[in-house]
DOPAZA-819066 format. One record per residue (C-alpha): residue number from 0; x, y, z. Coordinates in steps of 0.5 Angstrom, whole numbers, plus 500, padded with zeros to 3 digits. Example, Ala and Ser with C-alpha at 12.3 -4.5 7.8 and 13.67 -1.06 7.14 Angstrom:
2
(site 0 (525 491 516))
(site 1 (527 498 514))
END
This chain:
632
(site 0 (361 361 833))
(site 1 (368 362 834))
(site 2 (372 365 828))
(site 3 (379 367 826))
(site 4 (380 371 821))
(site 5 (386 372 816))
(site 6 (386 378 812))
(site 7 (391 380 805))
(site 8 (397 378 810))
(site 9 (404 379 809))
(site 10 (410 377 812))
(site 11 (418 378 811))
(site 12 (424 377 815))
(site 13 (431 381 812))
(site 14 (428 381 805))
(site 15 (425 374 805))
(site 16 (417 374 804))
(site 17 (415 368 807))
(site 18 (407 369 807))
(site 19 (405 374 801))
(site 20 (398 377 800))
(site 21 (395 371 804))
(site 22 (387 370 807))
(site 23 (384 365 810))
(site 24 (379 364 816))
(site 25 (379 359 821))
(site 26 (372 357 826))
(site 27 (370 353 831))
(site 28 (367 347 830))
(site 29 (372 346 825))
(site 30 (379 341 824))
(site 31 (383 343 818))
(site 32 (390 341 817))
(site 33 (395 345 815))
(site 34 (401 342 811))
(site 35 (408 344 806))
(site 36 (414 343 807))
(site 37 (420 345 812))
(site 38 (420 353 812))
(site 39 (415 354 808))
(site 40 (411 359 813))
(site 41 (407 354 818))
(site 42 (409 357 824))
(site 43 (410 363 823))
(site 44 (402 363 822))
(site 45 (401 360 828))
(site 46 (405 367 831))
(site 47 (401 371 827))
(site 48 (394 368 830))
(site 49 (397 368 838))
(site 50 (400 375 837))
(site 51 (407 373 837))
(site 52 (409 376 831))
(site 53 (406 382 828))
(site 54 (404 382 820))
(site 55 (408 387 816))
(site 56 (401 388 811))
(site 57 (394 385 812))
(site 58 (390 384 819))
(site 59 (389 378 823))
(site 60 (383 379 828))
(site 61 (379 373 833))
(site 62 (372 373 835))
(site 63 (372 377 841))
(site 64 (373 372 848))
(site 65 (376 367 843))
(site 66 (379 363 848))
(site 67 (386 360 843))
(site 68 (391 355 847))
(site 69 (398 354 842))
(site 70 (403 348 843))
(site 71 (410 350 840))
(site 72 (413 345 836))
(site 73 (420 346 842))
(site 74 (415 349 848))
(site 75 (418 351 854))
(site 76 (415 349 861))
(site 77 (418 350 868))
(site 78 (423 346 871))
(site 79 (421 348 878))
(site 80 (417 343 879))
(site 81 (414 336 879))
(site 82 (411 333 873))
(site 83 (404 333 876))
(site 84 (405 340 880))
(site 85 (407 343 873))
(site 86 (401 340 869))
(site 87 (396 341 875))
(site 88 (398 348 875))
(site 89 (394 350 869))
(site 90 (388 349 874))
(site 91 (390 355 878))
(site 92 (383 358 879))
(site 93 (381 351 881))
(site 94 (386 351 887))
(site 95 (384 357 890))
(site 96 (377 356 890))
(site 97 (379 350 894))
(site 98 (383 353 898))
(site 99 (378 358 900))
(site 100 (372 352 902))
(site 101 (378 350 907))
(site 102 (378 357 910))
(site 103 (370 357 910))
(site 104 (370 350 913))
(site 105 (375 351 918))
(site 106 (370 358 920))
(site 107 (365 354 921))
(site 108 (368 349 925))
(site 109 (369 354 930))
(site 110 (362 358 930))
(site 111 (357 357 935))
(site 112 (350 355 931))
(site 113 (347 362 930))
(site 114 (346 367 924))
(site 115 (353 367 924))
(site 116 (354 361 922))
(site 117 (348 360 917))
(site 118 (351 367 914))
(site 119 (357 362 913))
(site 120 (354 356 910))
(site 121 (350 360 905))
(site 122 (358 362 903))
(site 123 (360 355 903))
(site 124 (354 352 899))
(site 125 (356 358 893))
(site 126 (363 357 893))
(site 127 (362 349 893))
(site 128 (357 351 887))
(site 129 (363 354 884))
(site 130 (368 349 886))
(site 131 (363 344 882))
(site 132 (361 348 875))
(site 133 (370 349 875))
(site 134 (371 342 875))
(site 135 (373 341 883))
(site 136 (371 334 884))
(site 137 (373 331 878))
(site 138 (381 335 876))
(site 139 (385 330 878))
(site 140 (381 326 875))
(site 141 (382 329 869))
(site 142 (389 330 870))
(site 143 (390 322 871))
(site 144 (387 321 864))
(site 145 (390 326 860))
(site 146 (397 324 863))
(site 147 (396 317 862))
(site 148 (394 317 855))
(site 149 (400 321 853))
(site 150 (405 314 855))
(site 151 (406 318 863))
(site 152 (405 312 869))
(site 153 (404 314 876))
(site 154 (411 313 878))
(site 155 (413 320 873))
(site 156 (408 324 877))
(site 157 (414 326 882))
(site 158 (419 326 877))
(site 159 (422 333 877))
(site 160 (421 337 870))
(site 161 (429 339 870))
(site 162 (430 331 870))
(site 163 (425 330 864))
(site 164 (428 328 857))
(site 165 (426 334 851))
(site 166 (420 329 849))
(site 167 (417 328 856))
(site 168 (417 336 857))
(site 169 (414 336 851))
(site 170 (408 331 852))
(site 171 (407 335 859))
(site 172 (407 341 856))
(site 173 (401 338 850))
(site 174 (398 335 857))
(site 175 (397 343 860))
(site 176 (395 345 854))
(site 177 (389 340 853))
(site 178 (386 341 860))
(site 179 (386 348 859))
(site 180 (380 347 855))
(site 181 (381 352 850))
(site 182 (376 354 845))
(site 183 (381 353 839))
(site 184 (387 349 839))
(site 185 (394 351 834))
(site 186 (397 344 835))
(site 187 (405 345 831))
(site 188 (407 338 831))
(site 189 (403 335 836))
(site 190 (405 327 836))
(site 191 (413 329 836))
(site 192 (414 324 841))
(site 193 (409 320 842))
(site 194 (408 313 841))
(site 195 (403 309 837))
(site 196 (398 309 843))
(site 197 (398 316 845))
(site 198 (397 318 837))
(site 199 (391 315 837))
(site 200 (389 317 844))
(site 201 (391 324 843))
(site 202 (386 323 836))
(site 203 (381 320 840))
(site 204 (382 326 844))
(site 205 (381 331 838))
(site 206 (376 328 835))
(site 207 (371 328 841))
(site 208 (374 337 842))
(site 209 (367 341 841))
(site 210 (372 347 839))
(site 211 (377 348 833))
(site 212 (383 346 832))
(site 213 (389 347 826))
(site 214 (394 341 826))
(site 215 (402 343 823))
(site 216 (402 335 822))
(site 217 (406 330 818))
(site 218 (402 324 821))
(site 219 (397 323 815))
(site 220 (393 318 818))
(site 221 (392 323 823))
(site 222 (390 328 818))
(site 223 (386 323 814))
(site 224 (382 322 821))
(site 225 (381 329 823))
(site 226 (382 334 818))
(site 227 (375 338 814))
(site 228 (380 342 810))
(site 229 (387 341 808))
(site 230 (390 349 808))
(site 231 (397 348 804))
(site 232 (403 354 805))
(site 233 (408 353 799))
(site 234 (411 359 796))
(site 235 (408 364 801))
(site 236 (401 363 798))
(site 237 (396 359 803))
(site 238 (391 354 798))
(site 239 (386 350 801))
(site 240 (383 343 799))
(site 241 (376 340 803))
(site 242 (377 334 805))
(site 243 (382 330 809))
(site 244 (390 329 807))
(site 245 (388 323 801))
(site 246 (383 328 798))
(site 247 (387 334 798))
(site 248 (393 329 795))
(site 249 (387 327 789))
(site 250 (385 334 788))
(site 251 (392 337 788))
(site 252 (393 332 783))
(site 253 (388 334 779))
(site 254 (387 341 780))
(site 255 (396 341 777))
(site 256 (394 337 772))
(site 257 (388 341 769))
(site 258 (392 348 770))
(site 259 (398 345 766))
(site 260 (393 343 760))
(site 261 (391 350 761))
(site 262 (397 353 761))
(site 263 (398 350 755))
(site 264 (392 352 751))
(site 265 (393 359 753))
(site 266 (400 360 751))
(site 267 (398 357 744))
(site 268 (393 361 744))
(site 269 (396 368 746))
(site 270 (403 365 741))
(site 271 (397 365 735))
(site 272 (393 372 736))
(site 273 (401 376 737))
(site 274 (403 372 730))
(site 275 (395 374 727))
(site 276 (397 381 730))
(site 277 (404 382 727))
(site 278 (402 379 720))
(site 279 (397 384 719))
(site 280 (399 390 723))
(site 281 (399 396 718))
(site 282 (396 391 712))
(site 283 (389 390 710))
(site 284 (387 388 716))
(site 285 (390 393 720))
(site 286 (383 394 724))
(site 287 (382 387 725))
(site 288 (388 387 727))
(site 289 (387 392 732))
(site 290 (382 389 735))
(site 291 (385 382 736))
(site 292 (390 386 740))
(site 293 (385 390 745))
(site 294 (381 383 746))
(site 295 (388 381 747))
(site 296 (391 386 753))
(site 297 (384 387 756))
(site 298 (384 379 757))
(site 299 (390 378 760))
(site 300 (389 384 764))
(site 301 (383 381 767))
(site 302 (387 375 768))
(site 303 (383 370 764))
(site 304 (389 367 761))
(site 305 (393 361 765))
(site 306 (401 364 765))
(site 307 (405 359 769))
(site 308 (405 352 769))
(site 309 (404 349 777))
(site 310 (410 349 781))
(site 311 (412 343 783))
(site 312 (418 342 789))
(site 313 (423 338 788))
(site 314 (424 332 791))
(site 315 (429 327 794))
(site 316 (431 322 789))
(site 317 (430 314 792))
(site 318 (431 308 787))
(site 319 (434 302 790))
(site 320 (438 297 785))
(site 321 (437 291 782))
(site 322 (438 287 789))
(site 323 (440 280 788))
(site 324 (434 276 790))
(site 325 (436 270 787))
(site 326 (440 268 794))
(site 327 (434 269 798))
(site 328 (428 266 793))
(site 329 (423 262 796))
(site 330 (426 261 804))
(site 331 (425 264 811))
(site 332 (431 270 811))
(site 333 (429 270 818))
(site 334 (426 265 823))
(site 335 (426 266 830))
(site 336 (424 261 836))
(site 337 (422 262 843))
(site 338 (426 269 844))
(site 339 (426 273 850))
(site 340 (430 279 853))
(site 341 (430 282 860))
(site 342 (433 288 863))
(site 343 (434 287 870))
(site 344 (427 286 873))
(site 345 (423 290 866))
(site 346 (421 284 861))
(site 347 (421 286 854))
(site 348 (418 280 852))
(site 349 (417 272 853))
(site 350 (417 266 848))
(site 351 (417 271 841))
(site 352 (417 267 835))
(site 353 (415 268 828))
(site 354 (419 267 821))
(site 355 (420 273 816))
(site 356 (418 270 807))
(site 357 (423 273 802))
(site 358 (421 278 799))
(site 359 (415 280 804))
(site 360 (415 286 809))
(site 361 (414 286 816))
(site 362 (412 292 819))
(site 363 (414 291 828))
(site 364 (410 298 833))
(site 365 (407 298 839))
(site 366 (409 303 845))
(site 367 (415 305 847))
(site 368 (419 301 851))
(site 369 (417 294 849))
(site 370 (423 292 846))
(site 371 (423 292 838))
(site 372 (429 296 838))
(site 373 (432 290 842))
(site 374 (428 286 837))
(site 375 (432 289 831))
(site 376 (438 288 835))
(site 377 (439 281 837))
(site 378 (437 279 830))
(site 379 (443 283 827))
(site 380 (448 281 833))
(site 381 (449 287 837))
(site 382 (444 285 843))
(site 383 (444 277 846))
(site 384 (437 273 847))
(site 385 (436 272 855))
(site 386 (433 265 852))
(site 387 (431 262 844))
(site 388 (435 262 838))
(site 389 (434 266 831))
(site 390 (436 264 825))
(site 391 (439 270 819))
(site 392 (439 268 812))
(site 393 (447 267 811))
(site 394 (446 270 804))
(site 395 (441 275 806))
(site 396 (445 282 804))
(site 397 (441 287 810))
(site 398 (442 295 810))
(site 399 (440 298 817))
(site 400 (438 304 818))
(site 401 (438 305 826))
(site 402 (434 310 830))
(site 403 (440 315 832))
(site 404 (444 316 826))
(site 405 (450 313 829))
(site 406 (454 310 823))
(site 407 (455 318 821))
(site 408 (463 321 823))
(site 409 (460 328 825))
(site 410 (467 331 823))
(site 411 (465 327 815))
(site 412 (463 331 809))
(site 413 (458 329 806))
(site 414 (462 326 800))
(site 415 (466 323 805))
(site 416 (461 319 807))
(site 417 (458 317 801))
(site 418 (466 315 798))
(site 419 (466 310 805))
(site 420 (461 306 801))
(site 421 (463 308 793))
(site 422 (471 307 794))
(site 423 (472 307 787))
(site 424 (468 314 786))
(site 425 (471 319 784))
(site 426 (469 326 789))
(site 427 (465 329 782))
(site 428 (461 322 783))
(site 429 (460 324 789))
(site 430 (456 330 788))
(site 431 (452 328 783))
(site 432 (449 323 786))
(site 433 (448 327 792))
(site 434 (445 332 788))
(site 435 (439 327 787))
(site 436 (438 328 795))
(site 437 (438 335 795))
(site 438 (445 336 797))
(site 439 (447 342 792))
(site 440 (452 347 792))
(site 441 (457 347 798))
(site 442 (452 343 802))
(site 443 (456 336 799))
(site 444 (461 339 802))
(site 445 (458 341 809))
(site 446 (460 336 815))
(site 447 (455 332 818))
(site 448 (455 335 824))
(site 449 (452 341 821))
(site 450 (447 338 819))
(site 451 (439 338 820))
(site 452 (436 332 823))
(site 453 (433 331 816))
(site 454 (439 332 812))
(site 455 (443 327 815))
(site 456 (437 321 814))
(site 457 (437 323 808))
(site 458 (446 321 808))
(site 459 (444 315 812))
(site 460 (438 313 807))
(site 461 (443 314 801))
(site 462 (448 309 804))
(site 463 (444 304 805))
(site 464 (442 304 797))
(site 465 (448 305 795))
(site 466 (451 298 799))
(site 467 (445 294 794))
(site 468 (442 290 800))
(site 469 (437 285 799))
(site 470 (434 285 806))
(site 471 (432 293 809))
(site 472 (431 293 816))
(site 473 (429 300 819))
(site 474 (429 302 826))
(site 475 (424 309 825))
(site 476 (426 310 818))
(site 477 (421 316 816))
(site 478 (423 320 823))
(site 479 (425 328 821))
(site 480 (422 326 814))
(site 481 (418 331 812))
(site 482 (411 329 808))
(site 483 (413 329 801))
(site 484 (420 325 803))
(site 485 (416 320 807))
(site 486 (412 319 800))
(site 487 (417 319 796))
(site 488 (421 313 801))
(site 489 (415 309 800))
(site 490 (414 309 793))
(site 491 (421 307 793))
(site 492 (420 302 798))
(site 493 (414 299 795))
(site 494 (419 298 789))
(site 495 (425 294 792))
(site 496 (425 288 790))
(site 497 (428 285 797))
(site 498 (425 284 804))
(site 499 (424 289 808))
(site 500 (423 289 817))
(site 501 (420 295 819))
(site 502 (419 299 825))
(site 503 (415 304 825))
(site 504 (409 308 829))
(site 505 (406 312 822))
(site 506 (400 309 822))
(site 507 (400 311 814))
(site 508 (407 308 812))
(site 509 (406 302 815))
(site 510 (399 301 812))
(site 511 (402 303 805))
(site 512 (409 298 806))
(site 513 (407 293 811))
(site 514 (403 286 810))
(site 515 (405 283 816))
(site 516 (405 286 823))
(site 517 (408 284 830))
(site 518 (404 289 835))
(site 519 (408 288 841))
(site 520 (406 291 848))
(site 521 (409 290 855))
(site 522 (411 283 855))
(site 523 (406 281 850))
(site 524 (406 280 843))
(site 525 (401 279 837))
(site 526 (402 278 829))
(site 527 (398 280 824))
(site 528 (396 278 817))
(site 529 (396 285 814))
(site 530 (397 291 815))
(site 531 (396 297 821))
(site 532 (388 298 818))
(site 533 (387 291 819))
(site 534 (390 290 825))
(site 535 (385 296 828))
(site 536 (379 293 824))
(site 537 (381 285 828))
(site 538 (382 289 835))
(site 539 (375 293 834))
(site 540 (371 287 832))
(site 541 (375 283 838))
(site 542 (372 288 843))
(site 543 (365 288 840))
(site 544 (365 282 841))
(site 545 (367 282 848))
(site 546 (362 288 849))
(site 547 (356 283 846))
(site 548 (358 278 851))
(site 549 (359 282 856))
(site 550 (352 285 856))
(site 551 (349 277 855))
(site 552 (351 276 861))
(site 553 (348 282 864))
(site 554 (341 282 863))
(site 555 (336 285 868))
(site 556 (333 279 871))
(site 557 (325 279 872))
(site 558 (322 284 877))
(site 559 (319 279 883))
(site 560 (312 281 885))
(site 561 (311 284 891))
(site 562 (305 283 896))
(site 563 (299 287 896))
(site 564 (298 290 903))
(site 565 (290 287 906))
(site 566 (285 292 909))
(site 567 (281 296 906))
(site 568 (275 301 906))
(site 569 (273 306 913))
(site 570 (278 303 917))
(site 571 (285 303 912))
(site 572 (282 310 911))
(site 573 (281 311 919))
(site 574 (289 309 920))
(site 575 (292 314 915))
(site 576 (288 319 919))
(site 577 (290 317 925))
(site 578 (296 322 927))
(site 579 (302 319 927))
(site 580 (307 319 934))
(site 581 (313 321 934))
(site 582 (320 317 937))
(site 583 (321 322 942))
(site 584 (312 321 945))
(site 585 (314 316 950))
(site 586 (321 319 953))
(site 587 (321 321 960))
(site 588 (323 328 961))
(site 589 (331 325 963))
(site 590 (331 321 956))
(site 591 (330 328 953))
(site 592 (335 331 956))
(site 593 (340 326 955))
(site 594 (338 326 947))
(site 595 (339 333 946))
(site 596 (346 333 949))
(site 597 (348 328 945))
(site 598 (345 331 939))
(site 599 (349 338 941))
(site 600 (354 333 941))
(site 601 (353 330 934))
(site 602 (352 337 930))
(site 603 (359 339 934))
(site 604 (362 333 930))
(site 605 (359 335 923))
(site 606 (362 341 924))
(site 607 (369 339 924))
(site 608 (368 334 919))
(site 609 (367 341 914))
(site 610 (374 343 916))
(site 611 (377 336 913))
(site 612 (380 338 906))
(site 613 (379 331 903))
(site 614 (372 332 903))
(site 615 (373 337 898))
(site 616 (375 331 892))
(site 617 (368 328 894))
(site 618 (363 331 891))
(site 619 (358 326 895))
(site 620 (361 326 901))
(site 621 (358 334 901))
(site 622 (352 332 899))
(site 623 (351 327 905))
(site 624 (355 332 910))
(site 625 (350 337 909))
(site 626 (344 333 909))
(site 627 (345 330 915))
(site 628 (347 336 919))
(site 629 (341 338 916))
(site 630 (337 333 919))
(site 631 (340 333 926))
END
């Protein structure tokens, strides 16, 4: 078993302890999720683990031949190549052994029969051995699978990697990565970039990897699905939780919940023993009055008492207003007939119809590229329908939140955005409701250009509330959200009173929000009656029944008899005596010759067939090969 073991670890920069006094350990075999918030010291553990970074005090050591594969949350590839070249790269040992086969073939090709070329056979029977057990007949393969599953097609193999976007590199470093086959994997925000589909192929992928794994994740359901063991980083400590994601969040709860009480009775405990003390110090009972004392300092000493209270990081504040939903009670705030939209030969989708109920919400997913941005947009009026009519309620009062935040002024402060929504406010207003987002101090003051990815969802999020809508329509609205803001916006969303349309690829937002679904796909559309686990639940019984199916069809039908061979007795045993003739017994001598020429022929031939590089990806091929030579 492998194993990775961190010892009294701590680890500062420029006087900033970041990790102090940790241990934990990590073995194969084992996938833990490895969770806190932003900064809180996720990567830089994975640093310590792979050598990158040095611990101040403490040990980190690995099981000797520990084979560690790192993806970095922003990897760097290189850009010389073509996509696949890059990706095949990683196969490097593979490509030599087959270089050296070719070499060996085209030796043999030219060597008379002899010891020689026998030497050279038995040369190329152990290198195919080797090329084999490497995975030679199979890599591409493998590389077709893994590439495809991450949301590449065939036509991006020959896309150069300086042409690719941020997102596509990433992918292809996460595929180079899992064909590597290490023994343990440190996935720092591995589903950064991939749509529903690929989630779930790469969770498949994880959950079928013999090795161990440590996953930095904001996907819960991810988590909820892979992870044995929740390890929290938060002020600079490490403290794990068995079990998956809903666990750890059950058995926090509770753990904080039975230390406060705790915290309580132990400082009413240790106030009631100072008090006993100072009263009858130097009295009567000064002797028990010292020996309440010693116990006292002893205990505490020990640690046996509980002196703080669990800490507990402060949140974003999310409250949607009293919206009006008188205006839109009891009708369709959206119907829509017959939509379609193309652009140029891509279709996005054909004939999709479907109608939105007040006060429902529905959640829109499915891979990239199939149009539910679109969707959105026809619906608010920024994108005209190819053919079909939509029909948004005239009351409705909708809050968009768009993928890129491109509502934002970057040359804008923080109050300034607010104040475009809240012109009476005054700029202390301002700051104060920016303070319940976390924007303290001089951070109101920055510009949004300044502003991390999270930082300015959280200015989009508070304009949106602050413009008291009674329709929310959200593009990716949990991008660059950590956990603990993720959940924070759900319990406020779960509040709103109004209706909500929500495109999302979190599995777990759109579980907890969502109780319809539009699942689209390439030119392709379904509309389900609950939520993203009942969508999944429907699709596998639709594909168990298929498979049922399927195998009905295919029953073995019954064997036929064969016949008995008649005969028996001395003279079946005689004619199994009877040495048996050979093809060449009735040959004349010129025959003989002939055929000899023309078998001399056919060795030559199958020696030049060994020198054809494309029977090295065909593992049958060489089989055949070799056993007709050996047969000739």
């Amino acid at each position: 078993m492998g194993l990775i073991r961190v010892q009294n670890v701590t680890k500062q920069f420029g006087g900033q302890v970041v990790l102090r006094d940790v241990s934990v350990e990590f073995s194969t075999g084992h996938v833990v999720g490895l969770v806190g918030p932003n900064g809180a010291g996720k990567t830089t553990l994975f640093k310590l683990i792979t050598g990158q970074l040095a611990p101040d005090l403490g040990t980190v050591t690995l099981s000797k031949g520990l084979e560690v594969g790192y993806l970095p949350q922003e990897p760097e590839v290189a850009e010389g190549q073509t996509l696949h070249d890059e990706v095949l790269s990683v196969f490097a040992d593979v490509l030599a052994l087959e270089q050296k086969l070719q070499g060996i073939s085209e030796r043999m090709a030219a060597q008379p029969a002899g010891p020689a070329l026998d030497e050279l056979m038995q040369q190329y029977d152990r290198t195919t051995a080797r090329f084999e057990a490497a995975g030679g007949y199979t890599y591409e393969q493998r590389l077709g699978e893994i590439l495809g599953g991450l949301g590449f097609s065939q036509a991006d193999y020959k896309l150069p990697m300086a042409a690719l976007s941020g997102g596509q590199k990433c992918r292809a470093a996460l595929a180079k990565l899992l064909l590597q086959e290490s023994q343990f994997l440190l996935l720092d925000e591995p589903t950064n970039h991939l749509d529903i589909d690929a989630v779930r192929w790469l969770e498949k992928f994880l959950a079928g990897h013999h090795g161990g794994a440590v996953i930095v994740s904001h996907d819960r359901y991810l988590l909820d699905r892979l992870a044995e063991r929740i390890v929290e980083v938060e002020g600079g400590r490490l403290r794990s939780f068995p079990g998956n994601y809903t666990n750890y969040v059950q058995t926090k709860a509770v753990r904080q919940l039975t230390q406060d009480r705790q915290f309580v009775n132990d400082r009413a405990f240790i106030q009631k023993e100072r008090e006993f003390i100072a009263k009858h110090m130097g009295k009567q009972r000064t002797a028990e009055a010292k020996g309440r004392l010693k116990r006292l300092e002893r205990r505490l000493a020990a640690g046996e008492f509980t002196l703080e209270r669990t800490s507990q990081r402060e949140k974003i504040k999310i409250r949607f207003g009293e919206a009006d939903r008188q205006v839109t009670a009891g009708k369709d705030v959206l119907s829509v007939r017959g939509l379609s939209k193309a652009y140029g030969e891509k279709r996005l989708f054909t004939d999709l119809s479907l109608t939105v109920p007040a006060g429902s919400r529905l959640g829109i997913t499915g891979p990239n590229g199939t149009g539910k941005t679109t969707l959105l947009k026809i619906v608010l009026g920024q994108v005209r329908a190819d053919a079909g009519e939509f029909d948004l309620d005239v009351k409705a009062s909708v809050g968009y939140y768009a993928q890129e935040a491109t509502e934002l002024d970057p040359n804008r402060t923080v109050v300034q955005e607010i104040l475009t929504v809240r012109q009476e406010w005054l700029e202390s207003h301002a700051r104060s409701y920016a303070a319940r987002f976390l924007f303290r101090g001089e951070d109101p003051f920055k510009r949004v250009s300044q502003l991390s990815g999270g930082e300015q969802s959280r200015v989009r999020l508070m304009k949106i509330i602050l413009a008291n809508p009674n329709v929310l329509i959200l593009d990716e609205p949990t991008n660059h959200l950590d956990i603990a803001s993720r959940e924070v916006l759900e319990e406020a969303l779960l509040e709103f009173p109004g209706t909500i349309i929500a495109v999302s690829h979190d599995r777990y937002f759109l579980d907890r929000i969502c109780d319809h679904l539009l699942v689209m796909r390439s030119n392709e559309h379904a509309l389900y009656d609950g939520n993203y686990s009942y969508y999944i639940r429907q699709v596998e019984a639709e594909r168990e029944s298929a498979a049922m199916a399927a195998g009905a069809e295919k029953r073995p039908k019954a064997a036929k008899g064969g016949k008995t061979p008649r005969g028996g007795g001395q003279d079946a045993a005689a004619a199994v005596e009877k040495p048996q003739r050979t093809r060449f017994h009735k040959l004349r001598l010129e025959e003989l010759e002939q055929l000899i020429i023309d078998l001399e022929t056919r060795l030559m031939e199958l020696h030049e067939r060994f020198g054809e590089p494309e029977l090295y990806h065909d593992a049958t091929g060489v089989s055949e090969l070799r056993e007709e030579f050996d047969a000739v």
